[in-house]
LUMDOLUM-915711 format. One line per field, with one value per residue: z negated, x, y negated of N, C-alpha, C in turn. Coordinates in pm, 1 decimal, decimal comma. Layout:
<pts>
n_z	Z; ...
n_x	X; ...
n_y	Y; ...
ca_z	Z; ...
ca_x	X; ...
ca_y	Y; ...
c_z	Z; ...
c_x	X; ...
c_y	Y; ...
</pts>
This chain:
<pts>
n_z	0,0; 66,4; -76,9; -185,8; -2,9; 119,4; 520,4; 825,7; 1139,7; 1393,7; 1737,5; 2048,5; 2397,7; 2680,7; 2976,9; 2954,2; 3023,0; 3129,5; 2959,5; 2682,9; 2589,2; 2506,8; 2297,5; 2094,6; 2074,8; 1954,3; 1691,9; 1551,6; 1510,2; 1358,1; 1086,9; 929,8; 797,1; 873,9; 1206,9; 1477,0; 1776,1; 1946,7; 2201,8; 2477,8; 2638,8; 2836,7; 3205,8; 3296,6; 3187,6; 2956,3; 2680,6; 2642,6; 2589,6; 2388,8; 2147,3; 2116,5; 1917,6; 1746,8; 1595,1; 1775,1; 1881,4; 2005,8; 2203,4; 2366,3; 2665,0; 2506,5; 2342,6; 2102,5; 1978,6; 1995,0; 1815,7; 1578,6; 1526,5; 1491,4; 1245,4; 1110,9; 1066,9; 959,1; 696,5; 521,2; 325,4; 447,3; 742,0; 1081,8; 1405,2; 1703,9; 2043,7; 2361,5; 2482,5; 2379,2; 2142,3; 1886,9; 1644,3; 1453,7; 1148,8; 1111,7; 1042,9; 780,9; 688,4; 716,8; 486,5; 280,7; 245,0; 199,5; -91,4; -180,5; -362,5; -330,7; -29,6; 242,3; 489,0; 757,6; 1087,9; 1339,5; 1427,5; 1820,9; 2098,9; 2443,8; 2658,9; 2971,0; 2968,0; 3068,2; 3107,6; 3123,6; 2984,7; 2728,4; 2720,2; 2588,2; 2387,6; 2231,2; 2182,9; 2126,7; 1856,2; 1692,3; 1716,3; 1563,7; 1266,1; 1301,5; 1252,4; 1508,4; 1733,0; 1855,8; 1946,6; 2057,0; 1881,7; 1673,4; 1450,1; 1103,2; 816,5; 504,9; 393,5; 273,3; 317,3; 590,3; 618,8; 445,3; 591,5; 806,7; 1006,7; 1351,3; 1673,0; 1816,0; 2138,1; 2492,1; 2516,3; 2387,9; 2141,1; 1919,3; 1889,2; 1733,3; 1555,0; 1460,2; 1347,6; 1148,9; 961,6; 878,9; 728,5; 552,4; 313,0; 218,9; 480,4; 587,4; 768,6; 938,3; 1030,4; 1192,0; 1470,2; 1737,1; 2055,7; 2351,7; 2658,2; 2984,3; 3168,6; 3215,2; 3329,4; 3517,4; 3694,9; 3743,9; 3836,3; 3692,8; 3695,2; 3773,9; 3541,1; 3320,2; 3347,3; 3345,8; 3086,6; 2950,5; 3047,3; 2954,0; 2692,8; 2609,2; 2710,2; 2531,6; 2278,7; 2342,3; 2301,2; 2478,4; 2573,8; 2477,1; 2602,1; 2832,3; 2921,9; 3015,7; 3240,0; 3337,7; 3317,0; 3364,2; 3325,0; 3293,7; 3379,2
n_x	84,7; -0,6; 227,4; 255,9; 156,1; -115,0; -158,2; -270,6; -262,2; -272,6; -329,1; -262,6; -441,7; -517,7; -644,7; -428,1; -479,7; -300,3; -145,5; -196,3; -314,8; -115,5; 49,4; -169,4; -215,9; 5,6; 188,4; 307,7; 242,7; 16,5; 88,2; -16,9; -296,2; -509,4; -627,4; -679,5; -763,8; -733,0; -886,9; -918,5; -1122,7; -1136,3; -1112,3; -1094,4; -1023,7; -935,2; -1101,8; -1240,0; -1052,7; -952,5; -1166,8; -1171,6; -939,6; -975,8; -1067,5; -1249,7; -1180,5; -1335,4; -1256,4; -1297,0; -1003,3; -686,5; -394,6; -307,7; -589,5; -727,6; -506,6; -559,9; -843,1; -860,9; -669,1; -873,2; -1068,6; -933,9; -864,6; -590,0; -367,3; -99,8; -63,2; -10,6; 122,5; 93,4; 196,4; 64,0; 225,9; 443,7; 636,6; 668,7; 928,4; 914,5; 870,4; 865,4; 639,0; 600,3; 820,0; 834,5; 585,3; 733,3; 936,1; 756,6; 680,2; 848,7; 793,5; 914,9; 985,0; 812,0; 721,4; 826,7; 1060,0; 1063,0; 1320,7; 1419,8; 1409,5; 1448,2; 1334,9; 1468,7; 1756,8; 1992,3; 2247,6; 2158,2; 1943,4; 2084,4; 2212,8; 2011,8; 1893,4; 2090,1; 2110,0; 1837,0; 1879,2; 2066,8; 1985,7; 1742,0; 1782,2; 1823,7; 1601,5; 1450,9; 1218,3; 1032,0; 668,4; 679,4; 833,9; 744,6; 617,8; 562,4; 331,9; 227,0; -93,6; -176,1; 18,5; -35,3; -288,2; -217,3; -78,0; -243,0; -256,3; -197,6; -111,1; -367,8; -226,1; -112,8; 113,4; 425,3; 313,5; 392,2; 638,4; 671,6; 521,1; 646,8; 884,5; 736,2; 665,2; 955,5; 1071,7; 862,2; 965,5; 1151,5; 1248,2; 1183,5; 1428,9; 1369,4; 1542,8; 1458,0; 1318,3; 1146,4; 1030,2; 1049,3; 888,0; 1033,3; 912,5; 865,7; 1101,0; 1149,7; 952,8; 889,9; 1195,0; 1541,8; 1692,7; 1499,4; 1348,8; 1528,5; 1549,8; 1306,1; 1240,8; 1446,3; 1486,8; 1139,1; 1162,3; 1375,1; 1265,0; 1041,5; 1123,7; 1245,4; 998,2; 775,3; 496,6; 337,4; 124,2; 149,8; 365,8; 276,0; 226,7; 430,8; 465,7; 485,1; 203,9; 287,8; 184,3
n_y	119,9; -223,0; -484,8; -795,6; -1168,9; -1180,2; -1094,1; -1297,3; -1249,1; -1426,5; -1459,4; -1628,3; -1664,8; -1666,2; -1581,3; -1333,4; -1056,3; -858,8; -889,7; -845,9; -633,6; -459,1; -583,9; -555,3; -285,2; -203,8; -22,4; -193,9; -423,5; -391,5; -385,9; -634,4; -804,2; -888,0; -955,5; -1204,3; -1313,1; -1595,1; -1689,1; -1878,8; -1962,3; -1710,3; -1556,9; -1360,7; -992,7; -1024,9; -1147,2; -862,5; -696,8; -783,3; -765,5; -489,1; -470,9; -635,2; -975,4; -1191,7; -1497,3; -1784,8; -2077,0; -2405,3; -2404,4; -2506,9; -2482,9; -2560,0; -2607,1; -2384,3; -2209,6; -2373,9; -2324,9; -2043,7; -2026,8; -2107,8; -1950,9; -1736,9; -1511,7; -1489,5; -1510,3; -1600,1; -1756,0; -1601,6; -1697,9; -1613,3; -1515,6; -1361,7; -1238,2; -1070,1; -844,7; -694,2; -589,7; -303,3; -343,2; -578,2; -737,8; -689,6; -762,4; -1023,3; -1030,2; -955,0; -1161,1; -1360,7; -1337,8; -1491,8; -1755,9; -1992,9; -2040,4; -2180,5; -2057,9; -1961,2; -1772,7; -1547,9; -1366,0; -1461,0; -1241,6; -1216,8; -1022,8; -876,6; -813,7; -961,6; -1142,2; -1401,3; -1377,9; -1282,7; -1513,3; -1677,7; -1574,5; -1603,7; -1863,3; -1993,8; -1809,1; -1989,4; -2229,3; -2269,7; -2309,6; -2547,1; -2668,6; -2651,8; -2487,8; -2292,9; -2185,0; -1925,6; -1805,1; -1682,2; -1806,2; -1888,4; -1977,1; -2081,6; -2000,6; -2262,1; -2441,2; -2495,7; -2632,0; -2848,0; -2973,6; -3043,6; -2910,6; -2804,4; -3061,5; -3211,3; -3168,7; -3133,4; -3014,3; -2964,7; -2894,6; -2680,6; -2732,6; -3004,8; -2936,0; -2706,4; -2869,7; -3042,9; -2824,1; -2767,3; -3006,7; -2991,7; -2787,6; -2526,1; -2261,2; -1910,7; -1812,0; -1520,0; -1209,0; -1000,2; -893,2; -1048,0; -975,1; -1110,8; -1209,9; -1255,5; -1379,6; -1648,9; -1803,2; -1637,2; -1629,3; -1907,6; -1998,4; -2009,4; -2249,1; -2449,5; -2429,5; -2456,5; -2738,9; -2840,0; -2804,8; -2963,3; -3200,3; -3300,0; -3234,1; -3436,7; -3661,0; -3672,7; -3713,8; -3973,2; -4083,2; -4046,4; -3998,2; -3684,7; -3598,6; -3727,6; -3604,6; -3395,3; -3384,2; -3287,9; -3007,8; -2701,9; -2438,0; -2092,4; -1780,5
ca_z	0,0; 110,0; -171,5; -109,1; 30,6; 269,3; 659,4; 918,3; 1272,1; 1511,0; 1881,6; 2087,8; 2447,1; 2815,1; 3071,9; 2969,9; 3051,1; 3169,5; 2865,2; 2556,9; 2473,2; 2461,3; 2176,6; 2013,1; 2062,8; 1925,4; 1577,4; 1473,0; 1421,9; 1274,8; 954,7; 913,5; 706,5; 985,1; 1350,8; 1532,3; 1897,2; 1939,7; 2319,1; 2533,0; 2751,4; 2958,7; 3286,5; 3292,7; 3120,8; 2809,4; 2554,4; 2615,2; 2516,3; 2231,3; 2106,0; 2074,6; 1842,2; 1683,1; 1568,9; 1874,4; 1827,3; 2158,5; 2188,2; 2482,8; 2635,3; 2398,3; 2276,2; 1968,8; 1893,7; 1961,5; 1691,1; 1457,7; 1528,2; 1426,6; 1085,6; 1004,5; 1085,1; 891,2; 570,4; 460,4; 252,3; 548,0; 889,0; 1120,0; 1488,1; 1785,4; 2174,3; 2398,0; 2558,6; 2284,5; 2091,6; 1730,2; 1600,4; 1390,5; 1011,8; 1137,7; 966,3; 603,4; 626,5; 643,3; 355,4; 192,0; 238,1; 126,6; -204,4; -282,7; -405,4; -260,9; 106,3; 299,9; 613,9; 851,4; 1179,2; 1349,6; 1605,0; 1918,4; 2206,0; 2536,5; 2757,9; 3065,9; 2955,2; 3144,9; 3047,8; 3093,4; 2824,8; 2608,0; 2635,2; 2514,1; 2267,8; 2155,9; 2173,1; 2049,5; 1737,6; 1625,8; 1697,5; 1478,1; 1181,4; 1283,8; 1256,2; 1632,3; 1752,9; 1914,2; 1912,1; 2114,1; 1776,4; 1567,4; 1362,1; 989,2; 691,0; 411,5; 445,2; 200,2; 379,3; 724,6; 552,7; 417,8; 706,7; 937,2; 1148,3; 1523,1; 1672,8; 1991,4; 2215,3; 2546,2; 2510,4; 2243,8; 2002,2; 1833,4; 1868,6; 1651,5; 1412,4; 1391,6; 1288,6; 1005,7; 866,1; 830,1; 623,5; 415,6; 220,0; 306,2; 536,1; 599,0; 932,9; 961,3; 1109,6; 1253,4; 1602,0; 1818,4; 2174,2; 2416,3; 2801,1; 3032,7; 3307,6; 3260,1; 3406,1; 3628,6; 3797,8; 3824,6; 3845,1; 3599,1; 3644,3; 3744,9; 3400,2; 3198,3; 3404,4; 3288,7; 2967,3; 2885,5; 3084,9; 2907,4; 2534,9; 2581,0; 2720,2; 2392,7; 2152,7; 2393,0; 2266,4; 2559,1; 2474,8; 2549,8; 2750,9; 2967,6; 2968,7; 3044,9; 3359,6; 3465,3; 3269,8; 3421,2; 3256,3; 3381,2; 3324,6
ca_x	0,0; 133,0; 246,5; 265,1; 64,0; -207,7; -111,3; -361,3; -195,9; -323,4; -253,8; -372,3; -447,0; -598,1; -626,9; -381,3; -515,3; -153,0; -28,5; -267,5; -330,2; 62,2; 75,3; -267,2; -214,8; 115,7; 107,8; 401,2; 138,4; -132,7; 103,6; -113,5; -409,8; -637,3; -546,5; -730,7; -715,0; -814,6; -902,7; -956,1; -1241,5; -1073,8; -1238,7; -1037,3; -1112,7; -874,1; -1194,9; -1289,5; -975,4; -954,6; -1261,2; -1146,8; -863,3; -897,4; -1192,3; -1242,0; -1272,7; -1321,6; -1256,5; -1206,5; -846,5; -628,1; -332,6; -331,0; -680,9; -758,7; -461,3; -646,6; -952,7; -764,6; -681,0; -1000,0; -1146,8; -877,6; -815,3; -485,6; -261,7; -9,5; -96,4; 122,4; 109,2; 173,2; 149,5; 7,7; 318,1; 562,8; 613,0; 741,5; 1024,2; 856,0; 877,7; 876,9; 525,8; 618,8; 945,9; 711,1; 554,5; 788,6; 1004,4; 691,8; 661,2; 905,0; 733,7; 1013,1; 956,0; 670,6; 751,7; 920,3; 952,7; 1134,9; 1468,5; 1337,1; 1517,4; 1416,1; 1351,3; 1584,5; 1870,9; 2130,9; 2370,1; 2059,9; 1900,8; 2155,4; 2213,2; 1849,5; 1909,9; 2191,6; 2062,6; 1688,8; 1856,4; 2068,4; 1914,7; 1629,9; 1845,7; 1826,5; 1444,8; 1399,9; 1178,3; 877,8; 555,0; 716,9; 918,6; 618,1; 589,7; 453,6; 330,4; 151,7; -195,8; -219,4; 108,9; -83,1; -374,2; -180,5; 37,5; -293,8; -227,4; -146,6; -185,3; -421,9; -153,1; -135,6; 244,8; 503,3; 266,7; 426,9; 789,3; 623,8; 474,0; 785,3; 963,6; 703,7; 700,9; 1121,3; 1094,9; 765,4; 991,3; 1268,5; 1184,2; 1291,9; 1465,5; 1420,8; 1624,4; 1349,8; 1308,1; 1026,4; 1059,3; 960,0; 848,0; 1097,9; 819,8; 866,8; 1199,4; 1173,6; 862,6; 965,1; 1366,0; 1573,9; 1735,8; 1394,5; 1295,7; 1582,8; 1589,5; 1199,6; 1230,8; 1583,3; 1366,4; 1047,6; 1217,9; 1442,3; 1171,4; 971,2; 1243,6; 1252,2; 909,4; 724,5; 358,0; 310,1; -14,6; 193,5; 451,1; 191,4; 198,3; 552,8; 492,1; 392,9; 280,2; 317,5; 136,2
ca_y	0,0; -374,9; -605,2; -937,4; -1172,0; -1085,0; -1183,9; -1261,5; -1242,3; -1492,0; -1457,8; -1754,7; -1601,5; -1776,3; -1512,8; -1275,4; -923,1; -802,9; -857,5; -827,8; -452,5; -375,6; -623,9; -517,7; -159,1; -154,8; -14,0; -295,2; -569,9; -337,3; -435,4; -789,0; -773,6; -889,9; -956,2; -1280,8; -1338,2; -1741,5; -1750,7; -2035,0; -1941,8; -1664,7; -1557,6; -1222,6; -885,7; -1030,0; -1076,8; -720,8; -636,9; -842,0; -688,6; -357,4; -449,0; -737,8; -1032,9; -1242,7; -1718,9; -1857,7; -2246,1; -2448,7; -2455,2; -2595,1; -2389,8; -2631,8; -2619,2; -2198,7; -2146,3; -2414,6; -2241,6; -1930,1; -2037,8; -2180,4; -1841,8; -1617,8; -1508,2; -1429,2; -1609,3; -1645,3; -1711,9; -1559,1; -1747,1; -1495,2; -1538,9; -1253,4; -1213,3; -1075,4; -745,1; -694,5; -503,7; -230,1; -370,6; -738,5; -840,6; -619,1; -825,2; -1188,9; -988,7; -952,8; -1302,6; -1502,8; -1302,9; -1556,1; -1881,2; -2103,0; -2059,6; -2218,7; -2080,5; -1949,9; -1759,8; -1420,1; -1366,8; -1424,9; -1199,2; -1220,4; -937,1; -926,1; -714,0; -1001,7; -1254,0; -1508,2; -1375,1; -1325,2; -1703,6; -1745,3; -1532,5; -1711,5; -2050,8; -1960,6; -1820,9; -2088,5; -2401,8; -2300,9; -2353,8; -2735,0; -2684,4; -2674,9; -2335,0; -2286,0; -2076,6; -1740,0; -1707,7; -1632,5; -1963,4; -1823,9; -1998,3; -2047,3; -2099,4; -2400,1; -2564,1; -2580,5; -2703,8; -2973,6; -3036,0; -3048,5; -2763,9; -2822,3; -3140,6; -3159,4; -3240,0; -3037,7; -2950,5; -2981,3; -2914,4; -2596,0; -2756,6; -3093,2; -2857,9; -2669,0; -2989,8; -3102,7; -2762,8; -2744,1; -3097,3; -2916,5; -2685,4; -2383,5; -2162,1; -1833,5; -1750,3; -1348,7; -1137,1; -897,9; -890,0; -1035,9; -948,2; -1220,1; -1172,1; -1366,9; -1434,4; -1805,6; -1852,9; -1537,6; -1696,3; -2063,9; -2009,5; -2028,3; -2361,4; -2562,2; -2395,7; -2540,3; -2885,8; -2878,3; -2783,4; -3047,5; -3352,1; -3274,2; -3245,6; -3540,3; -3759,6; -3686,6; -3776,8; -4105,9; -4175,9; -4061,6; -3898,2; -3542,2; -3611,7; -3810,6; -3525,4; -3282,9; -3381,4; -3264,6; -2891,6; -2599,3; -2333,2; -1932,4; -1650,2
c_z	0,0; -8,8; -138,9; -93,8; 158,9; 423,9; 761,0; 1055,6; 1375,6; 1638,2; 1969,3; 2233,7; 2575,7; 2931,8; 3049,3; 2943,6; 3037,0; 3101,4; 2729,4; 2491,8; 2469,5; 2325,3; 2102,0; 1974,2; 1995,0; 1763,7; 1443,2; 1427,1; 1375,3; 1128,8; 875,3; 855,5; 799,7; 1134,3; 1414,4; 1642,3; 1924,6; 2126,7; 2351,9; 2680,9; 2852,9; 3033,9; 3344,5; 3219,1; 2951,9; 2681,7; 2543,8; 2555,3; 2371,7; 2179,0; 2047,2; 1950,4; 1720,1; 1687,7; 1679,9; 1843,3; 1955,8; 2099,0; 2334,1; 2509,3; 2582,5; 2314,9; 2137,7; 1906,3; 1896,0; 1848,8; 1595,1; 1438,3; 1468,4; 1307,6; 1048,6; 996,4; 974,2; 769,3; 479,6; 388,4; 327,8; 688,9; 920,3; 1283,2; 1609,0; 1906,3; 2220,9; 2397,4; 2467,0; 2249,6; 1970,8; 1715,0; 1516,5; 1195,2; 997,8; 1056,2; 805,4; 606,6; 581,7; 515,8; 238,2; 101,9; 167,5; 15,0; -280,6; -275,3; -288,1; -79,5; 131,6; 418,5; 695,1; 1033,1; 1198,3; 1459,3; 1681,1; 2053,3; 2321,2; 2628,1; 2875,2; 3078,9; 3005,3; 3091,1; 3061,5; 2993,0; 2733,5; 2554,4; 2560,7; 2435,1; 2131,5; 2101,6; 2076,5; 1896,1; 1606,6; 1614,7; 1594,7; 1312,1; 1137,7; 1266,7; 1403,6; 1648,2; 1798,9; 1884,3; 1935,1; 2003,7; 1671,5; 1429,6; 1234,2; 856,8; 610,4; 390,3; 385,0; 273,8; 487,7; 696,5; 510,2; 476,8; 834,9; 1042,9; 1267,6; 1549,0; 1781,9; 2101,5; 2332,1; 2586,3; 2421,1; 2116,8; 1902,7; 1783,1; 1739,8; 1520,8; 1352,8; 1303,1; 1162,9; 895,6; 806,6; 718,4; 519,3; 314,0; 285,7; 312,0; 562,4; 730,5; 885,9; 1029,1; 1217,7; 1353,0; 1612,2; 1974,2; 2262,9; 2578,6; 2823,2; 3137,4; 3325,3; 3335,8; 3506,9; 3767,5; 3878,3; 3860,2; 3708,9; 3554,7; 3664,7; 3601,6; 3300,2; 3242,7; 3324,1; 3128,8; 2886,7; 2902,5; 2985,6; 2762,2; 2547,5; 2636,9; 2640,8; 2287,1; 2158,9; 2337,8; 2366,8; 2515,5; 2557,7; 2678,1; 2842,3; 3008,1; 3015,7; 3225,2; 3460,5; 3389,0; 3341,9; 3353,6; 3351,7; 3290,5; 3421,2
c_x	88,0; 154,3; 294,9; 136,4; 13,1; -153,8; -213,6; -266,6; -290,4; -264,0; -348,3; -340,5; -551,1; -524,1; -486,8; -441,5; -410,0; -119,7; -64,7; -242,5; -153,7; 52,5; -0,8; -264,1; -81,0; 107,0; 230,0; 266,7; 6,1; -48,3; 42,0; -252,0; -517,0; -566,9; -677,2; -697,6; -801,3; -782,1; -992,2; -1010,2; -1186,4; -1169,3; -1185,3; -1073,2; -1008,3; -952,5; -1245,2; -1140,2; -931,1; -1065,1; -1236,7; -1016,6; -906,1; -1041,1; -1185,0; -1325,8; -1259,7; -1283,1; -1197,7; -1033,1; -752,7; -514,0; -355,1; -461,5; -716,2; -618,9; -531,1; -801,6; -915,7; -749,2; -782,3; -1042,5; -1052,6; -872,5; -760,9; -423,0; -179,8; -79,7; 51,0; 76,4; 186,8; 104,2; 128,2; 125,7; 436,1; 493,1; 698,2; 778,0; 961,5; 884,9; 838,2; 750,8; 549,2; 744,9; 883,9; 683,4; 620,8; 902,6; 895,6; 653,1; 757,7; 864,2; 794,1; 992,3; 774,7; 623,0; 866,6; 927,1; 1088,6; 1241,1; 1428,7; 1483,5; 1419,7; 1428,0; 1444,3; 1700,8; 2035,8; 2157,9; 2246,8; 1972,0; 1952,0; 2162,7; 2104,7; 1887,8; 1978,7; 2168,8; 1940,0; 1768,3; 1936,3; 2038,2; 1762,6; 1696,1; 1878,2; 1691,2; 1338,6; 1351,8; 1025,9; 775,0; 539,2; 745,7; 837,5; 622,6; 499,6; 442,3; 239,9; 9,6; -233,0; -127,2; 38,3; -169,7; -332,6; -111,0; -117,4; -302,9; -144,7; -221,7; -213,1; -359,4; -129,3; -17,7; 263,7; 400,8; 287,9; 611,3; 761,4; 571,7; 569,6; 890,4; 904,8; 715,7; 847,4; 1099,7; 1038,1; 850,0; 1107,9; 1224,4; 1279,7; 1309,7; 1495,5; 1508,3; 1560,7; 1325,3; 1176,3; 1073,5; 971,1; 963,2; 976,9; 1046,0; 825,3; 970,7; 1179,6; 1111,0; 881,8; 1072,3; 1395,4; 1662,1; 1616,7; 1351,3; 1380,8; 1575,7; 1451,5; 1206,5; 1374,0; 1503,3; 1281,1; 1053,9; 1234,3; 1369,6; 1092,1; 1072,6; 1264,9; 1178,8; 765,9; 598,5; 357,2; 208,7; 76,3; 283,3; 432,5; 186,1; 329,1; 563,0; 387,6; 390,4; 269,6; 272,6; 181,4
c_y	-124,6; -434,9; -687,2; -1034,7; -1112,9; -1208,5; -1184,8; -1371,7; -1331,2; -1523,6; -1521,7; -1648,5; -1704,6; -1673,2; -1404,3; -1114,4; -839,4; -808,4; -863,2; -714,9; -417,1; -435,4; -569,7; -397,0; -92,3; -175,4; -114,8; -383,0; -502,1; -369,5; -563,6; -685,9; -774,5; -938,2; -1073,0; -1289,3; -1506,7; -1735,8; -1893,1; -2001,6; -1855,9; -1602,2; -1383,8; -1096,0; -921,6; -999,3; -975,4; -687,6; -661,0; -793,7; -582,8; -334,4; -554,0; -861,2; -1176,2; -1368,9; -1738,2; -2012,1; -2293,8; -2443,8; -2519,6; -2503,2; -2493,1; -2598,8; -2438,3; -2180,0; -2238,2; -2348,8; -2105,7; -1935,8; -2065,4; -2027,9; -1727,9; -1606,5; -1492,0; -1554,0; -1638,7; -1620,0; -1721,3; -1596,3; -1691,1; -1544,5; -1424,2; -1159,1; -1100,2; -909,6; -738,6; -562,9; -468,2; -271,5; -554,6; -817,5; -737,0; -730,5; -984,3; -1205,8; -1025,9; -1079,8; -1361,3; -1418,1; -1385,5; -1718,6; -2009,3; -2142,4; -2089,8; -2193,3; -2000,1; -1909,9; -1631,3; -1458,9; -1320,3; -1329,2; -1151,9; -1090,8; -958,8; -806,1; -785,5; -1121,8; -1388,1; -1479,6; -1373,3; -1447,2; -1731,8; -1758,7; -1629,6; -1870,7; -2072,2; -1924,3; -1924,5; -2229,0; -2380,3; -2301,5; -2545,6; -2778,1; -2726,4; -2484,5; -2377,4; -2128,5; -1925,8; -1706,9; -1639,3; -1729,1; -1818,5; -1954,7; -1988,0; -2115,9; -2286,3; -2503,3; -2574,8; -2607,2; -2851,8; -3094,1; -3089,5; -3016,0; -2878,8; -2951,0; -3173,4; -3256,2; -3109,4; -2947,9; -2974,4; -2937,4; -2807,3; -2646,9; -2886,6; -2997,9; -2814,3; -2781,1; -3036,3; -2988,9; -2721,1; -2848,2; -3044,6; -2840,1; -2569,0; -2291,6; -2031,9; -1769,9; -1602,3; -1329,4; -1022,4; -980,8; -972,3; -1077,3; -1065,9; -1189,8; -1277,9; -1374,7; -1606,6; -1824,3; -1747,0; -1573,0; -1816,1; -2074,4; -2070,6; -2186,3; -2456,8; -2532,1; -2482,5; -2662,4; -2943,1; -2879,2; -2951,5; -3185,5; -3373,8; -3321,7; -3383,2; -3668,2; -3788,1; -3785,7; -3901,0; -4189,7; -4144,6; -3964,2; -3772,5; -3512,6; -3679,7; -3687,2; -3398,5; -3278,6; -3288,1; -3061,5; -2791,8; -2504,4; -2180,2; -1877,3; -1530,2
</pts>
């Protein structure tokens, strides 16, 4: 039996069919107390599949607002913030468990490693896992905390990018978080699809035009996303 607190797994989701039931069906994230899928109106066979595993929130498109919809709806002491796309190293939600049994942390998130198998993923790898030590990381890594800190923080904020990399940033100041070591496997269909240097040219632009000052809705315009 789990000790700890309780975890409810929320995986935000918009037309992914192709890549739902691997995650749902895989008996790594049956370690969560409850399992949420927060879609955003998909027109695919995804909410049947979410159905069969897992307690199905619709909400208009909005990755920001289907994971706030998500927490409102769950009921664990930690939400745990998962994309379709991804698959967890077999202990990876007992280890969450087991990190936030300690008072001190408010937070954290898992080592993301990119499918691929080639020297472009490694770099991810590499890059993804120490820049989140500067409190930079996004929503592939499996963002976790504690339900009262995103309550207090105001969850996600309805912006139509950046808005897990901004979150990531208020919850590092909130309190010390704990960077796992447990795996979570991430698709590499984004760069594979668009190329891999329009991907980083988008992604370096994009960032460093925020930091400038520049609003996300405006920067929404130059992001594409891939499914």
């Amino acid at each position: 039996m789990a000790t700890g607190p309780s975890i409810s797994a929320i995986i935000i989701t918009l037309n992914e069919e192709t890549t739902l039931e691997r995650l749902l069906a895989d008996p790594a994230i049956h370690e969560a107390d409850e399992m949420i899928v927060a879609d955003g109106e998909s027109t695919d066979r995804t909410q049947e599949i979410a159905r069969k595993y897992a307690r199905l929130v619709t909400h208009s498109p909005s990755r920001a607002m289907q994971m706030n919809a998500g927490a409102r709806e769950a009921s664990g002491e930690v939400l745990l913030f998962l994309h379709s796309d991804v698959h967890l190293e077999s202990g990876a939600i007992e280890a969450v468990r087991q990190a936030m049994r300690n008072g001190d942390y408010v937070g954290g998130n898992l080592d993301i490693r990119f499918e691929g198998g080639d020297w472009i993923s490694a770099s991810f790898n590499f890059i993804y896992h120490w820049r989140r030590y500067l409190g930079i990381f996004y929503g592939d890594s499996a963002i976790f905390c504690r339900r009262e800190v995103f309550e207090r923080l105001g969850g996600y904020r309805n912006w139509p990018i950046l808005e897990d990399y901004e979150f990531g940033r208020r919850l590092f100041k909130a309190g010390r978080l704990a960077f796992l070591n447990r795996v979570i496997w991430v698709s590499d269909r984004r760069w594979r699809k668009a190329g891999l240097l329009k991907t980083l040219f988008s992604w370096v632009w994009i960032q460093s035009l925020y930091i400038l000052g520049v609003s996300p809705h405006r920067l929404a315009r130059w992001y594409r996303h891939v499914r």
